[in-house]
C-alpha beads as a LAMMPS data file, in Angstrom:
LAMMPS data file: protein, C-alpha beads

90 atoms
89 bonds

1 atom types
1 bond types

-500.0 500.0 xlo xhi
-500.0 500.0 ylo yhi
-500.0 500.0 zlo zhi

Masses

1 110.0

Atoms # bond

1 1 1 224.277 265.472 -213.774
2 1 1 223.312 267.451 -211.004
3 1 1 221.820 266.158 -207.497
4 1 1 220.026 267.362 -204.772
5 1 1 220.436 268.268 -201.406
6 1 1 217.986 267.810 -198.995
7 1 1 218.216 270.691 -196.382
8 1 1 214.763 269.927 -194.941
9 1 1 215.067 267.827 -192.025
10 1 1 213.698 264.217 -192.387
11 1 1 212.246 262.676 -189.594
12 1 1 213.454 258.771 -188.529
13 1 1 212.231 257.731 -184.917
14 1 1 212.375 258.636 -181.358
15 1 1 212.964 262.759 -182.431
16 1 1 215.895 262.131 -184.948
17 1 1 215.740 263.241 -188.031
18 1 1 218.290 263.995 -191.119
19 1 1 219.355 266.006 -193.750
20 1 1 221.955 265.307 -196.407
21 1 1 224.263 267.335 -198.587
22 1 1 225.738 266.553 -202.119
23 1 1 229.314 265.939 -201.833
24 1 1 230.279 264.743 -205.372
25 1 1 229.967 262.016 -207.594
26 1 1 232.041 259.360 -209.384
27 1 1 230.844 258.994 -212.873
28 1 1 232.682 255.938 -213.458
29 1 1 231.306 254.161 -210.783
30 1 1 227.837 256.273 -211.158
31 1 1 228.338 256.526 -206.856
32 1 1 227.376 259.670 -205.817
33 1 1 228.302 261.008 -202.131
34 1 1 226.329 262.865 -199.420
35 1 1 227.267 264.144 -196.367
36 1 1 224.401 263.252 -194.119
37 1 1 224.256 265.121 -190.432
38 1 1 221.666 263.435 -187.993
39 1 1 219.137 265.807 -185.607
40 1 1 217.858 265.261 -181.951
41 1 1 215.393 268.084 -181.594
42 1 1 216.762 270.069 -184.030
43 1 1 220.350 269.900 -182.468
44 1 1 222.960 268.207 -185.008
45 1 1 224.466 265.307 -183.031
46 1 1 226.642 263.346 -185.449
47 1 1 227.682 263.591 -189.061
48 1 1 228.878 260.964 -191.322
49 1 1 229.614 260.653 -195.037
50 1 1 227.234 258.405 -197.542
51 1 1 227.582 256.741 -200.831
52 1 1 224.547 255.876 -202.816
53 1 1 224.459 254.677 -206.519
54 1 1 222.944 257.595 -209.054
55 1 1 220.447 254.683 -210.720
56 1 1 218.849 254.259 -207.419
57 1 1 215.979 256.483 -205.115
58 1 1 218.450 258.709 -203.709
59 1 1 216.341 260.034 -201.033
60 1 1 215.151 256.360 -199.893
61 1 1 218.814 254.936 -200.116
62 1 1 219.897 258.243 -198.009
63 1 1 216.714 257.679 -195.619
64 1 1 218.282 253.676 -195.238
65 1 1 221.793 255.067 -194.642
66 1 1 220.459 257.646 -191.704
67 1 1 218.542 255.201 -190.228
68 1 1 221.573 252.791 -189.444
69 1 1 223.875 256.017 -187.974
70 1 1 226.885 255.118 -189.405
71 1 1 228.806 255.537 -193.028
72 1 1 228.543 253.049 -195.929
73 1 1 231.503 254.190 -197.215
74 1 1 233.884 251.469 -197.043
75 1 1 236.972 251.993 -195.187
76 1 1 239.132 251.940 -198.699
77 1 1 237.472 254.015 -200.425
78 1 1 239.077 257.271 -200.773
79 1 1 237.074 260.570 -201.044
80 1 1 237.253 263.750 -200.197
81 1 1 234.657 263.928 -197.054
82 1 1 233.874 262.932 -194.266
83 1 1 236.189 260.159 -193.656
84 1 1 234.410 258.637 -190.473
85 1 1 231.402 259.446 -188.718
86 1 1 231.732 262.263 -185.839
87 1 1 229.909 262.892 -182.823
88 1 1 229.135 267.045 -182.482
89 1 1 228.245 268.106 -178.349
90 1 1 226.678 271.288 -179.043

Bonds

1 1 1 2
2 1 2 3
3 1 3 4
4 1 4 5
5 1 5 6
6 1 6 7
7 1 7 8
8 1 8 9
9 1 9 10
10 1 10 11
11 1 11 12
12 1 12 13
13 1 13 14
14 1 14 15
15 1 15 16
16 1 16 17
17 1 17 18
18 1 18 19
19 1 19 20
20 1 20 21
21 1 21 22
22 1 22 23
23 1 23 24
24 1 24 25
25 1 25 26
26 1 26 27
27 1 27 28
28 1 28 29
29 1 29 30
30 1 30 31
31 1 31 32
32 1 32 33
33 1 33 34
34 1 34 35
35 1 35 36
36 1 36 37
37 1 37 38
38 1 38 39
39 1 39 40
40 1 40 41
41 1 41 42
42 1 42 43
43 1 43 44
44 1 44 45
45 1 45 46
46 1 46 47
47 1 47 48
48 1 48 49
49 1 49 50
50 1 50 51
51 1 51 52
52 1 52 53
53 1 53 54
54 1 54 55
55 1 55 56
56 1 56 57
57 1 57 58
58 1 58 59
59 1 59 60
60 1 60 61
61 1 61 62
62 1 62 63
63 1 63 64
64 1 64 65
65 1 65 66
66 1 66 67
67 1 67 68
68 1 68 69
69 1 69 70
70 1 70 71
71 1 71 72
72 1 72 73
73 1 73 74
74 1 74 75
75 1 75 76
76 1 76 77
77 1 77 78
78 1 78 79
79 1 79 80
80 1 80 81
81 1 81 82
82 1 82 83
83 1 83 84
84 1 84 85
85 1 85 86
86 1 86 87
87 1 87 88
88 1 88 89
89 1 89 90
């Protein structure tokens, strides 16, 4: 299977908007993984890994996943990513 990133930025509220990279996916569990980085006027500002099922509208369950700022991932889980969200100062 092959999945899509989405490099153009997607726009939430109040200037932020996302983008989200394929990381990899588990085809036992059929979870697949993005790394999604958030945008404040087109400066990244905080990066944090996502797990969405394959059966599902990637790109809305990615959208839901931005909008809350923080991983799904549960703590558990073990993958090779981005373990915990991160705040970037550039």
């Amino acid at each position: 299977m092959a999945f899509a990133d989405f490099t153009q930025p997607n726009p939430l509220a109040n200037g932020v908007s996302w983008t989200a990279r394929f990381h990899s996916f588990n085809q036992r569990k059929l979870d697949v993984y993005y790394i999604i980085t958030l945008y404040r006027q087109e400066k990244a500002y905080k990066t944090f890994g996502a797990r969405v099922n394959s059966y599902d509208d990637i790109a809305a369950a990615l959208a839901r996943v931005a909008h809350s700022g923080r991983t799904n991932i549960p703590p558990g889980v073990l993958w090779r990513g981005v373990a915990a969200s991160s705040e970037t100062n550039r």
